[in-house]
C-alpha angles and dihedrals in degrees: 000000000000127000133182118185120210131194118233124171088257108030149014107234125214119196114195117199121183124012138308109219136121096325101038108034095096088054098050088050094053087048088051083045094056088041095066091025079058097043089056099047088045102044091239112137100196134071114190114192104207102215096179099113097033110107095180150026118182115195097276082068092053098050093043084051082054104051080041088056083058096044083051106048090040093057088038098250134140123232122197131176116225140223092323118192117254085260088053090042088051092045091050100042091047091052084047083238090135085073090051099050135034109249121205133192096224134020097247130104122246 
């Protein structure tokens, strides 16, 4: 798993590569972790976590997704998942995480 943020007016994007699974899940927390750290230092109120080129989440994603949602909501920040993969679509509908988070089809902003 590989990730790169990148600073926008209106959000801090966060592309994700690879899997998050067993052996990258703490990573991909800390990423998460830098990616709000870097929305508040910057004023901007939005994360979007670009899910394009990542092919699997095991549980320890998801719950990393989940201790990132509080970071977020307690530093005011938005978090939305981007133009997941139909395996990502699948993982995310089936943990009922598409009703946590907003889901978009691109990366870019409407």
């Amino acid at each position: 798993m590989d990730y790169s943020l990148e600073r926008r007016v209106e959000t801090i994007i966060m592309r994700v590569a690879g899997r998050v699974d067993e052996s990258t899940w703490v990573a991909f927390g800390e990423g998460l972790s830098e990616a709000i750290a870097q929305a508040r230092q910057h004023g901007v109120s939005s994360v979007t976590i670009d899910l394009a080129m990542l092919d699997y989440m095991s549980s320890r994603g998801l719950r990393a997704l989940t201790v990132a949602k509080r970071e977020a909501d307690e530093a005011d920040v938005t978090i939305t998942l981007a133009a997941p993969n139909e395996v990502m679509r699948e993982i995310l509908a089936i943990s009922r995480y598409d009703k946590l988070f907003t889901i978009t089809d691109t990366v870019e902003m409407k």
